[in-house]
C-alpha positions in Angstrom: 4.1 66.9 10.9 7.5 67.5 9.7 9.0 65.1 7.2 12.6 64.4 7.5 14.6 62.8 4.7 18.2 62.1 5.1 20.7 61.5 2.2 23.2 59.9 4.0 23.8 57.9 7.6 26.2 60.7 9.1 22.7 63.4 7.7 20.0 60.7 9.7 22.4 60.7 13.2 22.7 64.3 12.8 19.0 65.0 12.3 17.9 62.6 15.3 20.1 64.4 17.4 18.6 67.6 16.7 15.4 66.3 17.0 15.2 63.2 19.5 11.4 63.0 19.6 11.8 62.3 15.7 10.3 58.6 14.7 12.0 56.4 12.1 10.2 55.5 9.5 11.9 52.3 7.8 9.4 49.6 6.2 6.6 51.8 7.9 4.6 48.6 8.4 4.3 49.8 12.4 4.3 53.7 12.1 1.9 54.1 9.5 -0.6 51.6 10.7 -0.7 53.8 13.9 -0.9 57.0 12.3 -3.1 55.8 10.0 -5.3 54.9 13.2 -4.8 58.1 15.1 -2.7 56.2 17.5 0.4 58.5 17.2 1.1 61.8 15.7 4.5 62.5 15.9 5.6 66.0 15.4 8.5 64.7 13.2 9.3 61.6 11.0 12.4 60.4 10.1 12.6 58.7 6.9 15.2 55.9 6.4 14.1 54.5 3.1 17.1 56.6 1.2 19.9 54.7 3.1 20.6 51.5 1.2 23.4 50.6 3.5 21.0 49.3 6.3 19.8 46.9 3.5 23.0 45.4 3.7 24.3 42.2 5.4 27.3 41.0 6.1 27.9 37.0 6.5 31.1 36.3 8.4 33.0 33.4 9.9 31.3 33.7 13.5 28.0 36.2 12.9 25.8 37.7 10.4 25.9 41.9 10.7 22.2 42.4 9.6 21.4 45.7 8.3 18.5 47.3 10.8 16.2 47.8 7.5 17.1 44.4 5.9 13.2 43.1 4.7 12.2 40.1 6.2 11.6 38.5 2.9 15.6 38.6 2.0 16.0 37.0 5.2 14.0 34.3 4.4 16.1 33.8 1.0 19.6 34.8 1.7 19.8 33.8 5.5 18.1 30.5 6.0 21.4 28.2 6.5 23.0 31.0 9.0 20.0 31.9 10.5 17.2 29.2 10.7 15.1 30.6 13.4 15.1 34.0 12.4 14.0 32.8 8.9 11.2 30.8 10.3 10.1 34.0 12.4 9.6 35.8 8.9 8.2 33.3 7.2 5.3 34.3 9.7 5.1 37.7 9.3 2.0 39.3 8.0 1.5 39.1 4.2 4.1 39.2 1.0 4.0 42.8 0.8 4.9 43.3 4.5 7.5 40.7 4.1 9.1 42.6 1.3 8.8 45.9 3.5 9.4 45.1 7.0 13.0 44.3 9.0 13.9 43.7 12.2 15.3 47.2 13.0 11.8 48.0 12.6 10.6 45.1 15.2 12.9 46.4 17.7 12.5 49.6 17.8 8.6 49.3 18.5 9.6 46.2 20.7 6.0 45.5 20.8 6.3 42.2 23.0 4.1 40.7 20.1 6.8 41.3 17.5 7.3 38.5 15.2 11.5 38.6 15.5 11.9 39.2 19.1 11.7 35.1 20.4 14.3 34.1 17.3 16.4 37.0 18.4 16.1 36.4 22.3 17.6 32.8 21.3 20.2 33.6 19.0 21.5 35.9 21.5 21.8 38.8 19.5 23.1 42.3 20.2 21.8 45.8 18.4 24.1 48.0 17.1 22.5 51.3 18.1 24.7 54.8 17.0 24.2 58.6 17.6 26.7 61.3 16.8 28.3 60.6 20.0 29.1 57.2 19.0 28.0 53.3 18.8 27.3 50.8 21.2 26.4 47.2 21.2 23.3 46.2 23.0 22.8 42.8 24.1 19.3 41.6 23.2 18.7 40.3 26.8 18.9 44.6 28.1 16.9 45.6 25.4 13.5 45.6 26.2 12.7 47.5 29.0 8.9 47.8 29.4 5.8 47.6 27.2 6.7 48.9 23.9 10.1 50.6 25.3 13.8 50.0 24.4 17.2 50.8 25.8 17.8 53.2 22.9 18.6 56.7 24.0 16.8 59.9 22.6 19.3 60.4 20.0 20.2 57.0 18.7 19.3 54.8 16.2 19.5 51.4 15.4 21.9 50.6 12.4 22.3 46.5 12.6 21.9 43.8 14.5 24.9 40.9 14.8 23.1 37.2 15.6 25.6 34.3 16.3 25.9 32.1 12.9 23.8 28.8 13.7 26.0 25.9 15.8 23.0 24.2 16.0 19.3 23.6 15.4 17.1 26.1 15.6 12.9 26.4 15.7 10.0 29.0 16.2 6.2 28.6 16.1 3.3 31.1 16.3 0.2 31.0 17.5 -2.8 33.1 15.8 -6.3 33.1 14.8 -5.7 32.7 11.5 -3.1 31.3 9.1 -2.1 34.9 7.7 -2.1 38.6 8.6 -2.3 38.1 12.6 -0.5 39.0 15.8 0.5 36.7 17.6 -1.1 35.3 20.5 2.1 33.6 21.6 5.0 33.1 19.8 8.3 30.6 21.0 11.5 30.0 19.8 14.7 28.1 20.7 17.7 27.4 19.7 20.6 25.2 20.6 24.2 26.2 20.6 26.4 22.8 21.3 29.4 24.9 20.9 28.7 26.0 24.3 26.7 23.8 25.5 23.8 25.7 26.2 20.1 26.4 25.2 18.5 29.8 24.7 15.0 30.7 24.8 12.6 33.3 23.4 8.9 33.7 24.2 6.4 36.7 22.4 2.9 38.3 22.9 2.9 36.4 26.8 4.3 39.0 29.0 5.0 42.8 29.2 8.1 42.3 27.0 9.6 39.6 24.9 11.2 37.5 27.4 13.8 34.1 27.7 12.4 31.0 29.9 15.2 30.8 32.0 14.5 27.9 34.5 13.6 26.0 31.6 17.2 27.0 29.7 19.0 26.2 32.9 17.1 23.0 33.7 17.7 21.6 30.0 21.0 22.6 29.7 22.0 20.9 32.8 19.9 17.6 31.4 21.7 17.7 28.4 25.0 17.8 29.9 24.7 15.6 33.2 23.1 12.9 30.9 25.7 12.9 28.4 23.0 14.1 25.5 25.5 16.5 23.5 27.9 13.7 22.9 25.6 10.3 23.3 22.7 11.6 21.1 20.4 9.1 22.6 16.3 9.6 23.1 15.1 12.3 25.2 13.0 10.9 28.2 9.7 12.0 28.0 9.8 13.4 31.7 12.5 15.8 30.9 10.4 17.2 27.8 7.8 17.5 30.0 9.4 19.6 32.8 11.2 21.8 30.3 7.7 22.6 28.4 6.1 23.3 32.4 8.9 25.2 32.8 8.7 27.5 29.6 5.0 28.1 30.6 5.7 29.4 33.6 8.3 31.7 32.6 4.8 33.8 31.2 3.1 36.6 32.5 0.6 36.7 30.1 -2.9 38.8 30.2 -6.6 38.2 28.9 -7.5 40.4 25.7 -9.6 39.6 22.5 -7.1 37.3 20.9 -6.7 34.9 24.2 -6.9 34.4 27.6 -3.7 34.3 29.8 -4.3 30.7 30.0 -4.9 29.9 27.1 -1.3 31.7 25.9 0.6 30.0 29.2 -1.1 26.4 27.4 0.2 26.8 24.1 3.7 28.2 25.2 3.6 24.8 27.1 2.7 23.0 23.9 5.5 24.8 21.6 8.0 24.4 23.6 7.7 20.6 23.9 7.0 20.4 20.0 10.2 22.6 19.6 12.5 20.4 21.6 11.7 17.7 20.3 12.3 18.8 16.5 15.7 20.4 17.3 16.8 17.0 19.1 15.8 14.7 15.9 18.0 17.3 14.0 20.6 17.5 16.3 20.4 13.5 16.5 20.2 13.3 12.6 23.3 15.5 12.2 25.3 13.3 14.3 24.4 10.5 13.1 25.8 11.9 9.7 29.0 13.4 11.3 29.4 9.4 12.0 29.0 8.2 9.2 31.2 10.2 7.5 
């Protein structure tokens, strides 16, 4: 196994172009765990830990530029107020030590559908900022997982940031494991409001072939919210519509059977997050108009 160190971005773009089948190794929480394993022996590794740049992020009026190796733990200090529900995603991940190694750049390029930043991201509506020598694209997060641990990234590219929407509004996730710490996730949820637009976004994990978004249940409680008068009223959510939008959000799984849960078990607790989550975000979302009143 050839071990590739770059000095420099333009040195890592160069050397994935002249060898594509080359795998990034960032936080190496992933890689090494499978090579470790005897999952995956690459012929070539690709070693970003020399590029302090994709440490980097970037807070500006509209969206946070998040640098692809940016660990989960600065995330969870630095980013809380702009990004709530990605900082609750890593406050799940693994252990400390992970926390302090991991990123998102690392999550999505796996895009293991049980990926702890994939739901938070799938709500935000993120896009990656992928990049080759022939030039950079942004990728919305919604065309970005393809199959079962596949990604829209081309042979030669890499991914050098992600840009998530600043917070408009209240934000959640939740994770279901079989233990408090060190798990994957036997379902994951997240969503987000976004009153600017008047819409809600969605983002379930470790339930279907890839991260996914619940879709009816975005349309259905975004049309709730609006015919009823919610963004601007505030008032009490009927328990009915909490109910649908929860039935919805479990049926927007595919899940399967394996040895951390049954596929109805993981369509259950989907269910059971997604009413607990909409009813958090609306008692923020109440409690911050209420404020915005009584200033």
């Amino acid at each position: 196994m050839d071990f590739l160190r770059p000095a420099s971005w333009e040195e890592a773009l160069a050397a994935k172009a002249a060898h594509p089948a080359a795998v990034p190794l960032a936080g190496g929480t992933d890689v090494m765990v499978e090579i470790n394993f005897d999952h995956r022996r690459p012929e070539q590794l690709l070693d970003l830990g020399r590029l302090g740049e994709l440490r980097d992020w970037t807070v500006g009026e509209r969206t946070v530029r998040l640098g692809a190796c940016v660990p989960y733990a600065h995330i969870m200090e630095h980013l809380r107020g702009p990004l709530p529900g990605l900082a609750l995603a890593a406050h799940t991940v693994a252990s400390p030590q992970i926390r302090n190694r991991g990123g998102v750049g690392g999550n999505l390029g796996t895009a293991s559908p049980a990926g702890d930043a994939h739901p938070a991201l799938l709500a935000a509506g993120a896009r990656v900022e992928a990049e080759s020598v022939r030039g950079s694209r942004l990728i919305p997060i919604d065309a970005f997982y393809t199959g079962v641990k596949r990604n829209a990234l081309a042979p030669d590219e890499l991914i050098r940031a992600v840009h998530i929407e600043k917070a408009g509004g209240p934000q959640q996730f939740s994770k279901v494991g079989t233990r408090n710490a060190m798990v994957i996730a036997v379902c994951a949820f997240a969503l987000a409001l976004h009153p600017r637009s008047r819409t809600v976004r969605t983002g379930i994990g470790s339930a279907a072939p890839t991260p996914v978004r619940a879709r009816d249940a975005e349309a259905f409680l975004t049309a709730a919210l609006d015919e009823g008068g919610f963004w601007e009223n505030g008032a009490t959510l009927a328990p009915s519509l909490v109910k649908e939008f929860a039935t919805l959000a479990s049926a927007a799984c595919a899940p399967i059977d394996d040895v951390r849960g049954t596929a109805a078990y993981r369509r259950h607790a989907v269910g059971v997050m997604a009413r607990r989550q909409l009813g958090w975000v609306w008692d923020q979302y109440r409690g911050a108009r209420r404020l915005e009143g009584a200033a």
